[in-house]
C-alpha positions in Angstrom: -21.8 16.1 33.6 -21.5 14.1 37.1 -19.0 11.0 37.6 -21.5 8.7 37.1 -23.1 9.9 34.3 -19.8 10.1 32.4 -19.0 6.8 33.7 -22.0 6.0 32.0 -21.9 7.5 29.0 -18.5 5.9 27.9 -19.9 3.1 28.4 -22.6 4.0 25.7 -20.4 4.8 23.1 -18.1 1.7 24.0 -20.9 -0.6 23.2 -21.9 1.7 20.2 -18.6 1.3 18.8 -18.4 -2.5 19.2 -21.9 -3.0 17.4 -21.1 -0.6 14.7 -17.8 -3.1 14.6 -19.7 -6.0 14.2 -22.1 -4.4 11.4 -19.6 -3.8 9.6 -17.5 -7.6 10.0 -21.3 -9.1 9.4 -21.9 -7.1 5.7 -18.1 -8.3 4.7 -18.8 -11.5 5.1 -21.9 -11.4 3.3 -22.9 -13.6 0.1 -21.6 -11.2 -3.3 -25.1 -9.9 -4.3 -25.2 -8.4 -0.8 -22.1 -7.0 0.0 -22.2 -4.3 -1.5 -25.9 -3.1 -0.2 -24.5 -4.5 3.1 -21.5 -2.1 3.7 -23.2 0.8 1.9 -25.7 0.2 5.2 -23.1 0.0 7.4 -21.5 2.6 6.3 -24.6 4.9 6.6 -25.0 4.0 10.2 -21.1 4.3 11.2 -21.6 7.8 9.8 -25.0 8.3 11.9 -23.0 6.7 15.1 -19.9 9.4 14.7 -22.6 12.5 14.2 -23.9 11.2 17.4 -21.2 10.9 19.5 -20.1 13.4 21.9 -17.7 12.4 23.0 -14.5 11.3 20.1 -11.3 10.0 21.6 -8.5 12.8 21.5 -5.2 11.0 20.3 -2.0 11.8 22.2 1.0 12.0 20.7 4.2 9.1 22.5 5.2 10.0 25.5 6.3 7.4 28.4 7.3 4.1 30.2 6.9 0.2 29.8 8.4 -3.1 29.2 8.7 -6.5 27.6 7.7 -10.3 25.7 8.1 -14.4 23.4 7.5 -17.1 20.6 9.9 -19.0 19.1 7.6 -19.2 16.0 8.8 -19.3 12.7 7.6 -17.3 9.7 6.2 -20.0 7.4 4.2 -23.2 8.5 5.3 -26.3 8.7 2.8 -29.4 8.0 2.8 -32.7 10.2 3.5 -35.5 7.8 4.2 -38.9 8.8 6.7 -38.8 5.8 10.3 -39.3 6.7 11.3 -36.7 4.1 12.2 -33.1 4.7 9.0 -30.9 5.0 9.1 -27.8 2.6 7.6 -24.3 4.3 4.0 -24.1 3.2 3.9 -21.5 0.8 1.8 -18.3 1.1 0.2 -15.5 -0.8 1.7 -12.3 -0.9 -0.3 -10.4 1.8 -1.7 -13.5 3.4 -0.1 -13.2 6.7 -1.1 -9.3 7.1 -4.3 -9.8 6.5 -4.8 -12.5 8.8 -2.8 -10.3 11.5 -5.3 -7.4 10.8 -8.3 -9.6 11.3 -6.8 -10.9 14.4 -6.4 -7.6 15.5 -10.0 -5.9 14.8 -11.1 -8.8 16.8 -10.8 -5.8 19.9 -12.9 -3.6 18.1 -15.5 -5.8 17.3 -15.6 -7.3 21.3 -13.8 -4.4 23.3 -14.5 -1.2 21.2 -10.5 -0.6 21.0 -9.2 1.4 18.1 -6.1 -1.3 16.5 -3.4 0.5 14.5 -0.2 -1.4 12.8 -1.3 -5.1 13.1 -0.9 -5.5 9.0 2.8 -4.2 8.8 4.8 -6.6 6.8 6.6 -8.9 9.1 4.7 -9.0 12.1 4.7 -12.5 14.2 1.2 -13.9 14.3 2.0 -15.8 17.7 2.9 -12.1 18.6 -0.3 -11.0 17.5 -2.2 -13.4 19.2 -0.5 -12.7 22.4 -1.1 -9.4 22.5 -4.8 -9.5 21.6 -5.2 -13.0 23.8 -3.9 -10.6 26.8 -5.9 -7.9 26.1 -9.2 -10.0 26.6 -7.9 -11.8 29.5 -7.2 -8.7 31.3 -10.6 -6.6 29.9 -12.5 -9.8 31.2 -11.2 -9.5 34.9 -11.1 -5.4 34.9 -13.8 -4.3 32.5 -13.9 -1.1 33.5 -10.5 -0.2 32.3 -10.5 2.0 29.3 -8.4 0.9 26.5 -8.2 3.2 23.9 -6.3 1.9 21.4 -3.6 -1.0 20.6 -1.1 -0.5 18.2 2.5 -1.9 16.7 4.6 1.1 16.2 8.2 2.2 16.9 8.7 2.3 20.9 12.2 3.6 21.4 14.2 1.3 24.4 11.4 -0.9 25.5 8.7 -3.6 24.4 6.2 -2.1 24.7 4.5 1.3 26.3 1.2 3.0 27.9 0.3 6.2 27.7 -2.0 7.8 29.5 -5.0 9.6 27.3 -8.9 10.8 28.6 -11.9 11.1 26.6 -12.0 14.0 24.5 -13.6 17.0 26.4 -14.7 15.2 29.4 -12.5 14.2 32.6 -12.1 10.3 32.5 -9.0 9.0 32.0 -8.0 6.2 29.4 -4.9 4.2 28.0 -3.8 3.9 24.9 -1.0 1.2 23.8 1.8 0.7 21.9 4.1 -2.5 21.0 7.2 -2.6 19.6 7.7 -2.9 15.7 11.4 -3.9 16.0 10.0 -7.4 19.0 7.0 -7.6 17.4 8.6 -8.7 13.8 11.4 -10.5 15.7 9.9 -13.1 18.3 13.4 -14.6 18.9 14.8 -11.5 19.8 11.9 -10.8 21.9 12.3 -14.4 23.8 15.8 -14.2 24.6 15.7 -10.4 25.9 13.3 -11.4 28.1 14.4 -14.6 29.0 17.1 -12.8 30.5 15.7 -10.2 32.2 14.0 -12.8 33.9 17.4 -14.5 34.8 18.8 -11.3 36.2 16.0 -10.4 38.1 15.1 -7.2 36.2 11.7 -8.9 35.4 9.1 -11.6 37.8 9.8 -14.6 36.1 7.1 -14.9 32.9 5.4 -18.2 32.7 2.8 -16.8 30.2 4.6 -15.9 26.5 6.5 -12.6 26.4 3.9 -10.4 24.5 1.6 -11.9 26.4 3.5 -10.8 29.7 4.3 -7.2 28.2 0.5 -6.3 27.7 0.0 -7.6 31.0 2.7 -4.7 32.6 1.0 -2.3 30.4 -2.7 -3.3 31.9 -1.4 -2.4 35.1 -0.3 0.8 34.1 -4.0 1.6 32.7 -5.2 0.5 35.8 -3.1 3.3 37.5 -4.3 5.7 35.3 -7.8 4.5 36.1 -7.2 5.5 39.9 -5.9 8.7 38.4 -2.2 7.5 39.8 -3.1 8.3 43.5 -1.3 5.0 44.1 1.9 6.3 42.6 2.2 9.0 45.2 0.9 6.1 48.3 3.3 2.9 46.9 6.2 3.2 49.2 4.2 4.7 52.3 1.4 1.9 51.9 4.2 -1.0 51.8 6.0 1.1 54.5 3.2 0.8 57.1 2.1 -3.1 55.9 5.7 -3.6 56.8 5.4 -1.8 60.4 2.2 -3.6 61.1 3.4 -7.1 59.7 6.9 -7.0 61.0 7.4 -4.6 63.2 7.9 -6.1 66.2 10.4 -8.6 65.1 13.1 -5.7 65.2 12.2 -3.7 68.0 15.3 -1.0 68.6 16.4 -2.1 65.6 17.5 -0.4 62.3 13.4 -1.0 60.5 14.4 1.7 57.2 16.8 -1.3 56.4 14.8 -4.0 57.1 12.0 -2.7 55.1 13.9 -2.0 52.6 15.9 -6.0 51.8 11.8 -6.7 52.1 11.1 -4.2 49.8 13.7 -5.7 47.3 11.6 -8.6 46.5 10.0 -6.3 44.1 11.6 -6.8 40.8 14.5 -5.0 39.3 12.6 -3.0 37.1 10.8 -1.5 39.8 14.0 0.1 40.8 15.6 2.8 39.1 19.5 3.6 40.0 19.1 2.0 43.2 16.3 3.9 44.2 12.2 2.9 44.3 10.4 3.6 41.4 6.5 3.6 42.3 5.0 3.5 38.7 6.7 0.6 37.5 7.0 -0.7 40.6 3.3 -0.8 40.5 3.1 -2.1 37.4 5.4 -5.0 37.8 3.7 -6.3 41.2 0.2 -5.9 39.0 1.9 -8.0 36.7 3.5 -10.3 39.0 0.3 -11.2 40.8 -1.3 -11.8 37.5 1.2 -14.2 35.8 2.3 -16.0 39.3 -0.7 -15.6 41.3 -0.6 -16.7 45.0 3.3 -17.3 44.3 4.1 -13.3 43.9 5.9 -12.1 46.5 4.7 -10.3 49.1 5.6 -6.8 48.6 3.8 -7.2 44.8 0.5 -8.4 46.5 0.3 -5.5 48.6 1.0 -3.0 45.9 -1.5 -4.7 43.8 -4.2 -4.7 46.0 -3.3 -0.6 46.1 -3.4 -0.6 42.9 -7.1 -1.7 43.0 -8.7 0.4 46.0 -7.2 3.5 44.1 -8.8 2.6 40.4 -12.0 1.0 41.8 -12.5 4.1 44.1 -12.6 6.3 40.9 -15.1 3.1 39.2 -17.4 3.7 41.5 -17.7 7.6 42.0 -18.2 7.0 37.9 -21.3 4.8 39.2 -19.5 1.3 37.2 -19.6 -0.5 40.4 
């Protein structure tokens, strides 16, 4: 099968997926004396849908990189009163806040066609939640092409959150499936105050969106990598290398330009530096991330990068026939 037919055909069964989604959210809802009929109905189509699609998502097993995110939000509710007197934590049922969590969370299925995993483990942050899935359709409504395979809230060793890079089972498109921390995701204050001051030391662009909000955002970028099959990985330092020499260039003629370059270089975050040394996949991510959160104020070095980071994933778009 050609580019653009694949291209195509994931598209297909994207949209298949989402319908089938909202078949089955519609029959929940339904009045009593129908529910039952309802999901029976849905059920028989999800069943026809799966015996029809060609093309089932292969799931990958943990394997690499990505950062960060916030909400100071506490884990009961409190109620605006203009009574003096203490207010009391509105009580809940047992199960309450999972539930809502989960139906926050199949809210991708239903508009996105994203597989959600986790999202009703006891103790997750709802602001969290909201974060992550408020991100998620910002950045699927800007870049629509990107495949997201899957969000989920399971362990991630060291960081906030991670991408990993996944295709479409038996067929050569690549995809991105995501994972957010258990440990920041039941634990928004830890999850402020890490990144607040990762921010403060530089390792991360300063985050004026909330930290989950800000971590999906890095991981986006990284999907949008794997989209351009990560040609901009091996092209990141040569591409700012030669904006540099064309921009600046002449300012330092005779001069030492590998250490110029490089202080210009170092407006790029910490984090897109590893022992001193240039780290092109996060780097990548973090100006992506950068230009999204701080727009025109990113720095220089992130808006080139960024733009890279688009010629390379809407070169592969288009040989797929989505633009």
């Amino acid at each position: 099968m050609h580019g653009k037919a694949l291209g195509k055909a994931w598209v297909e069964v994207r949209d298949r997926l989402i319908l089938l989604a909202k078949r089955v959210a519609e029959m929940r809802a339904a009045p009593p004396n129908r529910a039952g009929e309802g999901l029976r109905a849905a059920d028989s189509a999800i069943r026809a849908g799966d015996r029809s699609n060609a093309m089932r998502v292969a799931a990958v097993s943990p394997g690499e990189q990505g950062p960060h995110p916030h909400l100071d939000s506490p884990g009961a509710d409190f109620s605006q009163s203009s009574d003096p007197k203490p207010q009391l934590p509105v009580r809940r049922r047992p199960g309450e806040l999972e539930r809502l969590n989960e139906q926050i969370g199949k809210g991708l299925t239903e508009r996105h066609g994203i597989e959600v995993y986790g999202f009703g483990i006891p103790g997750v942050d709802t602001d969290t939640v909201r974060e992550i899935v408020t991100a998620l359709d910002d950045m699927l409504a800007k870049y629509p092409h990107t495949r997201i395979l899957s969000m989920e809230i399971s362990n991630v060793d060291g960081d906030i959150a991670r991408a990993f890079e996944d295709r479409l089972h038996n067929v050569d498109l690549k995809a991105t499936r995501i994972a957010f921390s258990t440990r920041y995701a039941t634990d928004p204050t830890l999850l402020s105050k890490n990144v607040s001051e990762a921010v403060q030391k530089g390792h991360f662009f300063p985050r004026p969106k909330g930290p989950a909000y800000s971590a999906i955002v890095h991981e986006f970028g990284h999907a949008l990598t794997y989209a351009g099959r990560s040609a901009a990985v091996d092209r990141a330092d040569s591409h700012l290398f030669d904006h540099y020499l064309r921009t600046y260039g002449h300012e330092n003629p005779g001069g030492d330009v590998g250490e110029s370059y490089r202080t210009w270089r170092g407006q790029l975050s910490g984090y897109s530096f590893w022992k001193g040394d240039f780290h092109p996949t996060e780097a990548l991510a973090e100006a992506f991330t950068d230009v999204e959160l701080n727009g025109d104020r990113a720095s220089e070095p992130a808006q080139v990068l960024y733009q890279l980071l688009m010629d390379t994933a809407e070169s592969e778009w288009r040989k797929e026939g989505l633009i």
